[in-house]
Structure formats: C-alpha cells, structure tokens
C-alpha positions as CSV (number, residue, x, y, z in Angstrom):
1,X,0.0,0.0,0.0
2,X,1.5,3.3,-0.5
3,X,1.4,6.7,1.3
4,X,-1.2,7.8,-0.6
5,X,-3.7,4.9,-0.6
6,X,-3.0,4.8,3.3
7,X,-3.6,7.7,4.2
8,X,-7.2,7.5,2.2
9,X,-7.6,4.3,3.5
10,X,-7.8,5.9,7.0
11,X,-9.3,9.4,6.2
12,X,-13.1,8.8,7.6
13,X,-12.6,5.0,7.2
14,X,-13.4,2.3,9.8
15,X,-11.3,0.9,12.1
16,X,-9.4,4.2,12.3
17,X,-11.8,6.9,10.6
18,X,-9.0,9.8,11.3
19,X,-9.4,13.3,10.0
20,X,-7.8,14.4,6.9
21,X,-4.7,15.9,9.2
22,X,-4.4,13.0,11.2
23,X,-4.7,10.8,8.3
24,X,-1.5,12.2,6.5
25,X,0.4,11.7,9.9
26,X,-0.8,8.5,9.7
27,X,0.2,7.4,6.3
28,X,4.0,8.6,7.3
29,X,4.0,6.4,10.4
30,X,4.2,9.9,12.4
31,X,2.1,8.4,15.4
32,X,3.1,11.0,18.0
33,X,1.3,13.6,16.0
34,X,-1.4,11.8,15.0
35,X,-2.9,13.1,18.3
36,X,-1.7,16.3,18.9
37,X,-3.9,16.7,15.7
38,X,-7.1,15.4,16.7
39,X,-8.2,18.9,16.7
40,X,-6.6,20.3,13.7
41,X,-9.1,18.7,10.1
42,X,-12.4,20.2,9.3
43,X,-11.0,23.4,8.6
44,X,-9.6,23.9,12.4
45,X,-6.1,24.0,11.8
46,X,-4.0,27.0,12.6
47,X,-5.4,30.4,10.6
48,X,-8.0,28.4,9.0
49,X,-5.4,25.7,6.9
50,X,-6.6,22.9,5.3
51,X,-6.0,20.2,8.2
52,X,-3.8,17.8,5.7
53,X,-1.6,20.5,4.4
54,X,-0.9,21.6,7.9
55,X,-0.2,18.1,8.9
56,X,2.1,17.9,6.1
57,X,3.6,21.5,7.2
58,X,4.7,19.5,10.6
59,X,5.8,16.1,9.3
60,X,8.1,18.1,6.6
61,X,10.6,20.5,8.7
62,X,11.0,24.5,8.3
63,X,13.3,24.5,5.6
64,X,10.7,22.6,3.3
65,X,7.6,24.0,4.5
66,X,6.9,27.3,2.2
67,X,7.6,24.9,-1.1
68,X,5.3,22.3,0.2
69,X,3.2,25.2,1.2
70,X,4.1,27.1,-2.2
71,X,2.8,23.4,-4.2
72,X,-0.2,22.4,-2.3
73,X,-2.2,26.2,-3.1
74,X,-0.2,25.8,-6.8
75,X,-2.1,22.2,-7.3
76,X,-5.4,23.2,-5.9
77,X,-5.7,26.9,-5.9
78,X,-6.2,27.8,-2.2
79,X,-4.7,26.6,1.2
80,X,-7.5,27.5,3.8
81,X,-9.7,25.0,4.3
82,X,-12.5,27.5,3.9
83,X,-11.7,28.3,0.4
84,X,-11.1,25.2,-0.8
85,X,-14.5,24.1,-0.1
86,X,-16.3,26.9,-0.4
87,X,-14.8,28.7,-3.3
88,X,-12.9,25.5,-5.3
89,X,-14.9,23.1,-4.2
90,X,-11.8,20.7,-3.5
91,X,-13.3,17.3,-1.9
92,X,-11.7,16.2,1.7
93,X,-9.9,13.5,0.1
94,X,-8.2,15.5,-2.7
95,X,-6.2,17.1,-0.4
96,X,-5.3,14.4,1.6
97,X,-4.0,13.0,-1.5
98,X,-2.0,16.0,-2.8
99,X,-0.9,16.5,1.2
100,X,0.9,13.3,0.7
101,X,2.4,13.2,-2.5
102,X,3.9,16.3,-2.1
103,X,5.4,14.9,1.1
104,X,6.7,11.8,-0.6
105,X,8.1,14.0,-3.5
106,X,10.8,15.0,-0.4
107,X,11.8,12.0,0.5
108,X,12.3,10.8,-3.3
C-alpha cells in the first residue's frame, strides 16, 4: 500500500476513521502527531489551513515547508480550508492525497 492509498484508506474509514490531518500523519508512520492533531481537520487548523496541508507542514521540517506550502495552493488553488471548499470546491480526500504526494516527492 502506498502513502497515498494509506492515508485515504484511513481518512473517515473504519477501524481508524482519522481526520484528513491526522490521516496524513498516519500514512508517514508519524504516530506522535497523530494526536496532537485530533483537533486540527475540518477546517480547524491553525489560521484556517486545510488540516492535511498543515499536517504535512509539521511532518516536513521549516526548511521545506513554504515549497510544500508554495505546491499544495499551486495544485489546488487555495490553502484555507475554507476556500477550498467553499470557493474550489476541493473534496476532503483530494487534499489528503496531494498533502501526501507532495510529502513523498521530499523523501524521493
């Protein structure tokens, strides 16, 4: 299973059913901050981020975080939760999914 299909698999999915932060944590075996961000999806992450970017934000270090940052609103158009729903209309799971294969584009 990769990253990707991991972290889906646990994204609002039995046994785990993990919000779209914790569920990018998750998929990069990160289970000390899985959670510290219990609190952070549904648009509840610090200044209104989308929950799996700013799980990816945390996992990925300071030095990395404005490109990852820089990608994720390149890909989708916004990074605040808010306007990714609202305004893109940008399902949950899509940005779970680009969260995480922007992380995994680090590591490679």
């Amino acid at each position: 299973m990769t990253r990707k299909e991991k972290a889906l698999a646990s994204f609002r999915q039995q046994p785990l059913c993990l919000n779209c932060a914790q569920a990018v944590a998750h998929a990069f075996d990160r289970e000390d901050l899985v959670s510290v961000l219990r609190t952070a999806g549904g648009g509840n992450a610090p200044d209104g981020l989308c929950g799996a970017l700013h799980a990816a934000l945390q996992i990925c270090g300071k030095e990395a975080a404005p490109k990852i940052a820089e990608a994720f609103e390149k890909k989708l158009g916004y990074r605040r939760c808010l306007n990714l729903k609202k305004d893109a209309r940008i399902p949950c799971p899509a940005c779970v999914a680009t969260a995480t294969e922007l992380l995994e584009t680090l590591e490679a």
